[in-house]
C-alpha positions as CSV (number, residue, x, y, z in Angstrom):
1,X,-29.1,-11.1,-22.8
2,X,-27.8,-7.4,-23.9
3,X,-29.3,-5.7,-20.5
4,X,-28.2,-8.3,-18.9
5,X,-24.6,-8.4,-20.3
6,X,-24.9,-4.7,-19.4
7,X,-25.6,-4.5,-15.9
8,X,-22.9,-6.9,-15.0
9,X,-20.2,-4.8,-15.9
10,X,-21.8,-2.1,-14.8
11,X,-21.8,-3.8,-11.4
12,X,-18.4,-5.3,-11.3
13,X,-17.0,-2.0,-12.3
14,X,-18.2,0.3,-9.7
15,X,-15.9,-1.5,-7.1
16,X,-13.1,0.7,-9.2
17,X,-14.5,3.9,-7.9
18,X,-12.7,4.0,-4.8
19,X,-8.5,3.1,-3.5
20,X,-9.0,0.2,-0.9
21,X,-6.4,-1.0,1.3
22,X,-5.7,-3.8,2.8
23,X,-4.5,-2.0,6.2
24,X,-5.5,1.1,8.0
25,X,-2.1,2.1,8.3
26,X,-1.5,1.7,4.6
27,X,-3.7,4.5,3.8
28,X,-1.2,7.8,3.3
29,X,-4.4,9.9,5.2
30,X,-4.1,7.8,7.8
31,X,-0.4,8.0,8.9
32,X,-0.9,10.7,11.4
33,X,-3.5,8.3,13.0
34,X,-2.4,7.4,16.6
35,X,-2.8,3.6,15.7
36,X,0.0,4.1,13.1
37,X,2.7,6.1,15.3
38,X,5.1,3.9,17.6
39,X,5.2,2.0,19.8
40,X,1.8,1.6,19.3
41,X,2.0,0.2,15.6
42,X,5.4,-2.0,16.2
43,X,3.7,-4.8,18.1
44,X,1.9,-5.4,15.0
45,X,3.9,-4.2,12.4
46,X,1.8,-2.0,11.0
47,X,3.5,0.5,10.9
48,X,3.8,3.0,7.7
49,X,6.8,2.1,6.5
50,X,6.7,-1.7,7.2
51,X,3.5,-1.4,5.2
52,X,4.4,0.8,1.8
53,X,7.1,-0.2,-0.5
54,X,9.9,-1.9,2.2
55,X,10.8,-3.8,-0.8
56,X,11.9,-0.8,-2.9
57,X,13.5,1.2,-0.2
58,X,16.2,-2.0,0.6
59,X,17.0,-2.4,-2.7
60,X,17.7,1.3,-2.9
61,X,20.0,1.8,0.0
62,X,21.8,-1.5,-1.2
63,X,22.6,-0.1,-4.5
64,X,26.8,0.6,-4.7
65,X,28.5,3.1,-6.8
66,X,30.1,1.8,-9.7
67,X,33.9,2.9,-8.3
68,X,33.3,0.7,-4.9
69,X,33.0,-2.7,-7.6
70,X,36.1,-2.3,-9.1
């Protein structure tokens, strides 16, 4: 039950050896790819920067200084 107890987390383990991504273009060594420049990449919006982060960047250029609140 030991060994046995052993090689399953051996096994589930090694899938953390490598960074996987869900899209090719999501990969930062594949942004020069030809598939990820436009237009090619904007009928499918895969595009690098639809792809990594959008979330963080609106919320960034949304932020106001603090004298344009009062």
């Amino acid at each position: 039950m030991k060994y046995l107890f052993i090689a399953f987390v051996a096994v589930f383990l090694s899938g953390c050896l490598e960074d996987r991504y869900r899209y090719f273009c999501q990969n930062p060594d594949n942004f020069v790819a030809e598939q990820c420049q436009k237009p090619r990449c904007l009928f499918t919006q895969t595009c690098p920067e639809y792809l990594v982060a959008p979330i963080l960047t609106k919320q960034i250029e949304n932020v106001q200084p603090e004298e344009a609140k009062k």
